[in-house]
Wavefront OBJ file of the C-alpha trace (Angstrom):
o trace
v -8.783 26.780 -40.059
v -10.858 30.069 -40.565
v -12.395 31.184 -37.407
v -15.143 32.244 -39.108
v -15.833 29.054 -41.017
v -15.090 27.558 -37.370
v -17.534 29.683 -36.020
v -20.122 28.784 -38.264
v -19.563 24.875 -37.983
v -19.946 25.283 -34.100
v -23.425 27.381 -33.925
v -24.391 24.719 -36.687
v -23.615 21.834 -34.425
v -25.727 23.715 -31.476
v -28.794 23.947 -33.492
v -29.051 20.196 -33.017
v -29.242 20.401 -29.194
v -33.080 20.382 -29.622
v -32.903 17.245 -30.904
v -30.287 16.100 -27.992
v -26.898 16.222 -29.966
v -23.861 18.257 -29.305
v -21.027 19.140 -30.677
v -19.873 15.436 -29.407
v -22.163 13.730 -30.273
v -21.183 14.845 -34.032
v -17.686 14.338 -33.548
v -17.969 10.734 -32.297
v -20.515 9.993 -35.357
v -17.920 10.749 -37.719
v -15.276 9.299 -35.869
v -16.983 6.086 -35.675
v -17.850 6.244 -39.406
v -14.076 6.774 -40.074
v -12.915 3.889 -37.656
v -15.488 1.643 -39.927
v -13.606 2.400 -43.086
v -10.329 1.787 -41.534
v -11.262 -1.435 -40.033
v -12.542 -2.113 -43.477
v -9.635 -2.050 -44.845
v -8.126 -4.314 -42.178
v -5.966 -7.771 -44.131
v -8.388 -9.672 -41.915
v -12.471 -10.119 -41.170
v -15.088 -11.462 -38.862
v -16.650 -14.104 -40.912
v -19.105 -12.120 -42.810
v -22.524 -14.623 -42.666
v -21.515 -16.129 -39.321
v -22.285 -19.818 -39.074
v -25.061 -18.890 -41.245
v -28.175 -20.045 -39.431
v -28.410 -16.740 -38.599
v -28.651 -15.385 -42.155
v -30.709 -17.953 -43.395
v -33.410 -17.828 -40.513
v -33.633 -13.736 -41.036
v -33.479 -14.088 -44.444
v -36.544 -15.992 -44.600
v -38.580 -14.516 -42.074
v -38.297 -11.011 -43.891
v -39.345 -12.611 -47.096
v -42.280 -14.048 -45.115
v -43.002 -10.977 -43.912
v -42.900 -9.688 -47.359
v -45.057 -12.375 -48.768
v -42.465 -13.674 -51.143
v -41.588 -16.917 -48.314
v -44.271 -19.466 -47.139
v -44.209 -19.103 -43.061
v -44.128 -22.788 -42.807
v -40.090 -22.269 -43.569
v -40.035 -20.146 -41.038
v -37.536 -21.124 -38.073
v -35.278 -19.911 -34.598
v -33.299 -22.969 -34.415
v -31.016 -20.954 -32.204
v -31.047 -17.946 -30.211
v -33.803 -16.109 -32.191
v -32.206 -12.402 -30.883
v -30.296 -12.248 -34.162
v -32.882 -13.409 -36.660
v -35.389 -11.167 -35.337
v -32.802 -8.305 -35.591
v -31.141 -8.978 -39.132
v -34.571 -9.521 -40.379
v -35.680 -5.816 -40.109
v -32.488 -4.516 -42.797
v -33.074 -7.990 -44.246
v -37.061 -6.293 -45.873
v -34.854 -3.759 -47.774
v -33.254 -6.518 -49.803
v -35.264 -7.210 -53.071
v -35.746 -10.595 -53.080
v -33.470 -12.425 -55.528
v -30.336 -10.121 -54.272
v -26.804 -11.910 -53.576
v -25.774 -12.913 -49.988
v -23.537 -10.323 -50.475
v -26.106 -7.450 -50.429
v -28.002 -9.153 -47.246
v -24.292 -8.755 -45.615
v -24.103 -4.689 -46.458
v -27.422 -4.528 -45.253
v -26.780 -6.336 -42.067
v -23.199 -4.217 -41.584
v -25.129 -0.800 -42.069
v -28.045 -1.778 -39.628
v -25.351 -2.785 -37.223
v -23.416 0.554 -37.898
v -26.397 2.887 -36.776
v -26.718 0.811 -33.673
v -23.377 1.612 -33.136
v -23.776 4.802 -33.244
v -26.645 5.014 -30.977
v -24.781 2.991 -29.175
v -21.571 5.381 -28.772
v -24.296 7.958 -27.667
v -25.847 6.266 -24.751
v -22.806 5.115 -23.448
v -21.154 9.084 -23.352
v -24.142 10.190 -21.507
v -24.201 6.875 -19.214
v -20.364 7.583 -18.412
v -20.933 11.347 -18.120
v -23.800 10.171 -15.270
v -21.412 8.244 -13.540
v -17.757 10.463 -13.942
v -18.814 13.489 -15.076
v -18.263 14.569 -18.780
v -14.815 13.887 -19.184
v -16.080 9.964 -18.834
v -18.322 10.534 -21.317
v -15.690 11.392 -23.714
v -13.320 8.426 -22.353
v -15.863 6.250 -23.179
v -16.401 7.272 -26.789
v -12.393 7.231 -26.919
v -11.694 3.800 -25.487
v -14.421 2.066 -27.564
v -12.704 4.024 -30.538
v -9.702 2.947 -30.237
v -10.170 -0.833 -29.377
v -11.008 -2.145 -33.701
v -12.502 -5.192 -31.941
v -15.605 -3.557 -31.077
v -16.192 -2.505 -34.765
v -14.584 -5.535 -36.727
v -17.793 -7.592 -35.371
v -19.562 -5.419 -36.881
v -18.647 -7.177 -40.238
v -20.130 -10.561 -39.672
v -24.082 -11.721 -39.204
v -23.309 -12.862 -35.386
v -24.683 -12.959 -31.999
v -22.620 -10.280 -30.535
v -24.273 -7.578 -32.192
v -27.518 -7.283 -30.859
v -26.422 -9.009 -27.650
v -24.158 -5.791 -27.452
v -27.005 -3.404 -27.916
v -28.619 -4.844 -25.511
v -26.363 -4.507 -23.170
v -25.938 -1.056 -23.711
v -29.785 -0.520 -23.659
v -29.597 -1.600 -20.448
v -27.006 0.977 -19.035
v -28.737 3.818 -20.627
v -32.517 2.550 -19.649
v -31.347 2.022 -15.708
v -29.356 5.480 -15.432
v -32.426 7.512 -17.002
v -34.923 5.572 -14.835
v -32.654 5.620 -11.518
v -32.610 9.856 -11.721
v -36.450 10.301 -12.400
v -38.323 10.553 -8.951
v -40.678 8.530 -9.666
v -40.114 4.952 -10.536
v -42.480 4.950 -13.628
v -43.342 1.595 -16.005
v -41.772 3.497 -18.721
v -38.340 2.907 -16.803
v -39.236 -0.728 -15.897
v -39.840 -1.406 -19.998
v -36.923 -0.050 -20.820
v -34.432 -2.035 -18.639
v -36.654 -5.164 -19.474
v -36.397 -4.595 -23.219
v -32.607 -4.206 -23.034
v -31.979 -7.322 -21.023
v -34.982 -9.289 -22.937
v -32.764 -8.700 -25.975
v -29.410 -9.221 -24.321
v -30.572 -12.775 -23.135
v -32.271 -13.396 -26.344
v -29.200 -13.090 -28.288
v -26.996 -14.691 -25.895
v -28.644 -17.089 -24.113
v -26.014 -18.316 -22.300
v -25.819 -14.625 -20.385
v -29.537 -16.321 -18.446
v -27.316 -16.207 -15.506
v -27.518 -12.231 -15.009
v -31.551 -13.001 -14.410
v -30.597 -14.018 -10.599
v -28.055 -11.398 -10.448
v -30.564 -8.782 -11.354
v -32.944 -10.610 -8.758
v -29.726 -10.506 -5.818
v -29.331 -6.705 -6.718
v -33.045 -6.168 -6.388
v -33.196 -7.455 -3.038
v -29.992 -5.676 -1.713
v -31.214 -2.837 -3.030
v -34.739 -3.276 -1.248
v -32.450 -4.159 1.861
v -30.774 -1.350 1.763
v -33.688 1.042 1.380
v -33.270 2.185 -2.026
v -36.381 2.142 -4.540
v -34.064 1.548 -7.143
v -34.682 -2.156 -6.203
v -38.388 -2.196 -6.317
v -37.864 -0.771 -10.147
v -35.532 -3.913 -10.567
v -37.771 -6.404 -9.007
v -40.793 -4.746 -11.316
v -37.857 -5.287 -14.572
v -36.795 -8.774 -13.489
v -40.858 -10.328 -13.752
v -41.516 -8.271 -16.657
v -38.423 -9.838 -18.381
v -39.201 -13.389 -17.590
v -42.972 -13.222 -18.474
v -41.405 -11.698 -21.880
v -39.070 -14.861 -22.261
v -41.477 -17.314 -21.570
v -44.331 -15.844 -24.411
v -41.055 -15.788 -26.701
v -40.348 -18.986 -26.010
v -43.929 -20.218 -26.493
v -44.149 -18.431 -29.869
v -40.494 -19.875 -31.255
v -41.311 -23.228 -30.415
v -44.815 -22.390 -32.114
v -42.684 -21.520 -35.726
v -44.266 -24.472 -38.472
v -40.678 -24.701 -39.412
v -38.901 -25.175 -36.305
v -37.695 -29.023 -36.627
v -39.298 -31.598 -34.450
v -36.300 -32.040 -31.989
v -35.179 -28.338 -31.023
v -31.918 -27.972 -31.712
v -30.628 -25.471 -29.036
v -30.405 -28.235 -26.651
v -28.480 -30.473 -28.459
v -26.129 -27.484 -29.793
v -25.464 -26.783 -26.151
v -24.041 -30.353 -25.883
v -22.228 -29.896 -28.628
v -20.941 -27.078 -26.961
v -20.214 -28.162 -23.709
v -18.999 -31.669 -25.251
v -15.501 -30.457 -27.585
v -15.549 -27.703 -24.585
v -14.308 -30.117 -22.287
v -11.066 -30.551 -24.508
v -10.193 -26.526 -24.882
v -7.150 -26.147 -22.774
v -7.425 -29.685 -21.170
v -3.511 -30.371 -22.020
v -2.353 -27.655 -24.172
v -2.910 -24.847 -21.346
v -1.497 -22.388 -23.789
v -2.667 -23.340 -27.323
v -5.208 -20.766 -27.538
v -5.985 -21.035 -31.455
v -9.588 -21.390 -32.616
v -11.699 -24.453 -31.923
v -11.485 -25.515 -35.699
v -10.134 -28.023 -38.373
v -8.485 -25.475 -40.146
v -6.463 -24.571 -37.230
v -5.837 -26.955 -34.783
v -5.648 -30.283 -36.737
v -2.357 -30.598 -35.430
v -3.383 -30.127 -32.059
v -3.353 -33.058 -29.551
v -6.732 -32.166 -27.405
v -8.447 -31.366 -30.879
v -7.921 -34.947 -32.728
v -8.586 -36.474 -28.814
v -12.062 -34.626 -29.187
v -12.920 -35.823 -32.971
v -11.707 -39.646 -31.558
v -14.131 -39.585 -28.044
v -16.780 -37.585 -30.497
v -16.582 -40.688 -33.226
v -16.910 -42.585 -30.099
v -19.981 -41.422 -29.038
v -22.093 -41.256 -32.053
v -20.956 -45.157 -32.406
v -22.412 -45.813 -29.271
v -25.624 -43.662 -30.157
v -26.325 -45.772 -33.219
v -25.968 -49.016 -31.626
v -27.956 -48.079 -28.138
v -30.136 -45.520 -30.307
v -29.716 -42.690 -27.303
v -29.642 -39.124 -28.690
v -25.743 -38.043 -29.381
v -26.792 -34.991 -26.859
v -27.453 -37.047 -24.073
v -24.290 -38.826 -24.490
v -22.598 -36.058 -24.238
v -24.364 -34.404 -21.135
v -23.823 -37.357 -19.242
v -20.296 -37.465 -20.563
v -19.635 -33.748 -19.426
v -20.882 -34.255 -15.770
v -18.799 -37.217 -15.276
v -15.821 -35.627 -16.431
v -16.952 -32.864 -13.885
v -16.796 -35.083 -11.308
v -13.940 -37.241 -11.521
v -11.782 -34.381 -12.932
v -12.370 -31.717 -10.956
v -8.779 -30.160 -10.711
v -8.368 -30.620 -14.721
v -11.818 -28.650 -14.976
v -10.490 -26.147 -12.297
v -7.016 -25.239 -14.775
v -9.200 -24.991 -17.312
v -11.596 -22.595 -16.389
v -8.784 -20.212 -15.321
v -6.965 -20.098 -18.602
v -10.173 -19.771 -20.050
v -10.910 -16.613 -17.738
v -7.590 -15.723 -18.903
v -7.529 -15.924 -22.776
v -11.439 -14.491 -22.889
v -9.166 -11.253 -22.317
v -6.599 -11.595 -24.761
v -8.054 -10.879 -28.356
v -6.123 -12.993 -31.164
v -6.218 -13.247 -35.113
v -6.277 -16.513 -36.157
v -7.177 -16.116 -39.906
v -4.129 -14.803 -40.712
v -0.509 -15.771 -39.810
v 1.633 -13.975 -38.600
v 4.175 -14.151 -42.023
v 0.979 -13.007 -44.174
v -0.480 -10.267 -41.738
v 0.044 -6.823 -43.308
v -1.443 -3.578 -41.597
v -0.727 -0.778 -44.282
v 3.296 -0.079 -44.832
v 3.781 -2.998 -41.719
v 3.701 -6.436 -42.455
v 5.211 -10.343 -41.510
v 5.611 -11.195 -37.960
v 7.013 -7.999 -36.238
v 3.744 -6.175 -37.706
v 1.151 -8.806 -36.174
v 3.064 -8.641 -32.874
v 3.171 -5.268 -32.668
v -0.447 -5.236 -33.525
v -1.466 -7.747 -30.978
v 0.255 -5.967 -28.083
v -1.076 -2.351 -28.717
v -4.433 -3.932 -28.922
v -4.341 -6.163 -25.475
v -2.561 -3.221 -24.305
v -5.397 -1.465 -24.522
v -7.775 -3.976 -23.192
v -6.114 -5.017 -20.198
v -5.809 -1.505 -19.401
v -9.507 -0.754 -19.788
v -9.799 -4.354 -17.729
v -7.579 -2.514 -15.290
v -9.290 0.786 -14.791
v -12.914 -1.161 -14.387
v -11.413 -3.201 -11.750
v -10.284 -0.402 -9.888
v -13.137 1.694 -10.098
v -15.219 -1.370 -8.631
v -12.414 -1.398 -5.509
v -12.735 2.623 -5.349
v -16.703 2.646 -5.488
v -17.254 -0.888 -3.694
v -20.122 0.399 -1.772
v -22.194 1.769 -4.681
v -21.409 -0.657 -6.893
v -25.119 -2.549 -6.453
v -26.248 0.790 -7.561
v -24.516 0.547 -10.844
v -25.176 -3.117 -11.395
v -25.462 -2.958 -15.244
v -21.848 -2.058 -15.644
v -20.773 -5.329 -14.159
v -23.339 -8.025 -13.909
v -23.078 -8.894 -17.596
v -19.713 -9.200 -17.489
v -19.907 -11.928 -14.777
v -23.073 -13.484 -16.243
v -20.681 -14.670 -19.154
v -17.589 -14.876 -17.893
v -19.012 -17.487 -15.724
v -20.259 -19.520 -18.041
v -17.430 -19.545 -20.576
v -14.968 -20.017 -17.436
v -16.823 -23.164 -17.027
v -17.468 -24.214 -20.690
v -16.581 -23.238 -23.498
v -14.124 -19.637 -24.760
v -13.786 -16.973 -27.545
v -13.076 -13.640 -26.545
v -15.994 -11.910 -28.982
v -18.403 -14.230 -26.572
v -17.493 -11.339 -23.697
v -18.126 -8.647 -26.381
v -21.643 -7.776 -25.299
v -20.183 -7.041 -21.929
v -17.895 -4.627 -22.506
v -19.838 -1.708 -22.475
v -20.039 -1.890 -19.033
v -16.605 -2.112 -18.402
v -15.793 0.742 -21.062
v -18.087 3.031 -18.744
v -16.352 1.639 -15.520
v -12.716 2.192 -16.780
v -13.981 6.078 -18.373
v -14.633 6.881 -14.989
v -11.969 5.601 -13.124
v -9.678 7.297 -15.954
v -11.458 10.552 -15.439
v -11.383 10.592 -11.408
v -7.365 10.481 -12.269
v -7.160 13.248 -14.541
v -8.974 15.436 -12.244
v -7.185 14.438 -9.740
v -3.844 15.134 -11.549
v -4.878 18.109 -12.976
v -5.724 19.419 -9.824
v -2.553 18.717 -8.344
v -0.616 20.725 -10.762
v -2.813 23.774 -10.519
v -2.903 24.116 -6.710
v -6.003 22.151 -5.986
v -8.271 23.637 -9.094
v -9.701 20.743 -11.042
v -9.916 20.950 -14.621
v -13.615 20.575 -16.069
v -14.832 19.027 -19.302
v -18.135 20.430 -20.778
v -19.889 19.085 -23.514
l 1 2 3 4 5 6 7 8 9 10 11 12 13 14 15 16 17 18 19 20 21 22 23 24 25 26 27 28 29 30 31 32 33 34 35 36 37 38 39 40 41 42 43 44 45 46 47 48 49 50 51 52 53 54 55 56 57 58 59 60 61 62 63 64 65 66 67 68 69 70 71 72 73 74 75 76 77 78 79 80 81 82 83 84 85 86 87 88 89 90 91 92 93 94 95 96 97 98 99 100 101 102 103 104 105 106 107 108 109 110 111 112 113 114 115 116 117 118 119 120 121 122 123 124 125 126 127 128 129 130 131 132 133 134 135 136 137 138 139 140 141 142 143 144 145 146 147 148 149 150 151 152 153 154 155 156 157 158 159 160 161 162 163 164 165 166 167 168 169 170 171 172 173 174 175 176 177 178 179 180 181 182 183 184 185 186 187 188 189 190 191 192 193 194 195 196 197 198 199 200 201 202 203 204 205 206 207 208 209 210 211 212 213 214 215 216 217 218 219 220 221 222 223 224 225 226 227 228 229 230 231 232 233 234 235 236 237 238 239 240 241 242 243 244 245 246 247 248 249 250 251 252 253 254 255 256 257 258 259 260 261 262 263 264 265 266 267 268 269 270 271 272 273 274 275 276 277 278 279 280 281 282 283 284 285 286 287 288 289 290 291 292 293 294 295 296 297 298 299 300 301 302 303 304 305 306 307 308 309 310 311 312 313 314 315 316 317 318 319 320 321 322 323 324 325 326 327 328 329 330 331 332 333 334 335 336 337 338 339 340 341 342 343 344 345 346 347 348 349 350 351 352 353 354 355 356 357 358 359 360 361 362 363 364 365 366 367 368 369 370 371 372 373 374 375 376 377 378 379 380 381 382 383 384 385 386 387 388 389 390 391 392 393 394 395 396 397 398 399 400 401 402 403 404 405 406 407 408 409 410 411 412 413 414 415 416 417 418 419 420 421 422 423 424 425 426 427 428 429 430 431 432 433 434 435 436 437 438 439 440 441 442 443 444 445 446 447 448 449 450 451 452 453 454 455 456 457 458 459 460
């Protein structure tokens, strides 16, 4: 390349710097915009409208927002997170428009949070490993498809993920200001606010948050009044959005979250229960053949039987069904939630087989191996590096509690009950920033060692 023209492109790029970009932060824009048209082209997709509740919900509220929808259709049946966040792209649809054009708006919304996204995180991990992390993290997050392919699909994930990151970047800005101001406690509240909101079943990283708070306190640091402060804000938060979803005209009578968490917890009780290593997905089309999958569908036609006849709701059936199973199977429930903490790490494509999977010139079985290993490769070593960074910096880990407590929140929970391995996708951000570090702290240290002690230096 012309070092003039090379010249040019640089000075260019350092113009933006009032705005807050580098030269990077350019680079990993149209890096990520390149990694979306490769994954694009991928012979496999996330399902592109979800389980559609999602799509339907948003897609109504922005027409009501519009005036072209009557608000008494207006419903959060689920987690409302994702309709509140697909409805904003969703008021750029004309009314009338294919599901199909909802879908591009929903993957380009998602896109630019991805690329904020990408930008927080380099500046979390250059906070906590200097800027080489920073660059590791953009890298790793790169590199791993799986953290772009959801992209495709109207899901949970999404926002949950932004949230998460949101999180990171609002507790490492507000832990280096001297003074703990409101403006750091809103942040950190809105990013867990829409973290929990999206994933409800991540509620458990509220006491976490609350633990960390009062170690913190214990410990002296003011880091943990700032926590305490984020930790009330975010519960008064939850319970007026809470009050005001439950106040929607079209929200049915019986709310269904509760009764989709039985569901839930119910056919969760059969993943893994005798086929410890059938790890397909939890679906007709794939495990009709499978023995703890027709068990399910017989104890399920079993229970609905029994709800007709003693007219109890199917979802208390099935709570009190899941408890006793808890107790007189302990040990089964035990196996299962290891394999389940097991598989949530292993990332699998179950919509294609293995004799149809083609990945440009590659395809049939040696292709979606080959595939498969590079791309657990990669996430057990990311898995890896977090791990050790947590042993290396055990004592400060409180301090960096947003890189981890996520990742427990719902681990925990899908150990217990129920396991994909896109439900732990809003917690890798945490880890990505964990495992940039660690990965940095051994270049430096390598690099050092081969030029007598002088460590080599990354600046953005």
């Amino acid at each position: 390349m012309n070092s003039n023209y090379w010249s040019q492109f640089t000075k260019g790029a350092s113009r933006l710097k009032w705005l807050g970009f580098d030269l990077w932060d350019l680079v990993t824009l149209l890096s990520l915009l390149a990694c979306f048209l490769l994954v694009a082209k991928l012979p496999f997709a996330a399902q592109a409208l979800g389980d559609m509740d999602f799509h339907i919900e948003a897609k109504t509220l922005s027409a009501a927002l519009k005036g072209e929808e009557n608000w008494t259709n207006v419903a959060m049946t689920n987690a409302p997170g994702p309709v509140l966040y697909y409805a904003f792209p969703y008021l750029f649809v004309k009314q009338g428009s294919s599901d199909r054009d909802y879908w591009r708006a929903a993957v380009v919304w998602t896109a630019l949070w991805m690329g904020v996204s990408l930008l927080l995180l380099r500046r979390a991990a250059a906070r906590v490993g200097g800027a080489a992390a920073g660059i590791l993290a953009v890298l790793i997050t790169l590199f791993n498809p799986f953290n772009i392919y959801y992209a495709f699909g109207v899901n949970a994930e999404n926002p949950a993920y932004v949230g998460a990151v949101l999180m990171i970047a609002a507790w490492f800005w507000a832990s280096e200001k001297e003074e703990r101001s409101w403006s750091g406690v809103l942040g950190l509240s809105l990013g867990t606010v829409v973290f929990i909101l999206s994933r409800p079943n991540g509620a458990l990283i509220l006491p976490l948050m609350a633990l960390t708070a009062i170690v913190l306190a214990r410990r002296g640091n003011r880091d943990g009044i700032l926590l305490g402060r984020s930790v009330f804000v975010v519960v008064c938060l939850l319970a007026v959005m809470a009050f005001m979803v439950n106040q929607l005209p079209g929200r049915p009578k019986t709310a269904r979250q509760g009764s989709y968490l039985a569901y839930v917890l119910f056919h969760g009780s059969f993943q893994y229960r005798t086929e410890t290593w059938d790890w397909r997905f939890w679906g007709n089309s794939y495990r009709s053949d499978s023995f703890d999958y027709i068990t399910w569908r017989e104890e399920l036609a079993s229970l609905k039987l029994r709800s007709q006849k003693e007219g109890v709701p199917l979802a208390s059936l099935q709570y009190r069904w899941v408890k006793d199973d808890f107790l007189k199977h302990p040990l089964v429930r035990l196996k299962m939630a290891a394999v389940r903490v097991l598989s949530l790490q292993v990332a699998l494509v179950n919509s294609v087989k293995s004799q149809a999977f083609k990945l440009g010139p590659w395809h049939g079985p040696t292709a979606y191996w080959s595939f498969h290993i590079a791309i657990n490769a990669i996430n057990i070593l990311v898995l890896g590096c977090a791990v050790g960074f947590a042993f290396r910096q055990h004592e400060a880990l409180w301090s960096v509690w947003p890189l981890w407590v996520p990742f427990i929140a719902l681990l925990a929970f899908h150990a217990l009950f129920y396991a994909e391995t896109r439900y732990l996708l809003p917690a890798r951000p945490g880890l990505v920033v964990m495992a940039a570090a660690m990965a940095a702290g051994a270049l430096k240290l390598r690099t050092a060692g081969r030029k007598g002690g002088k460590s080599l230096e990354i600046t953005a």
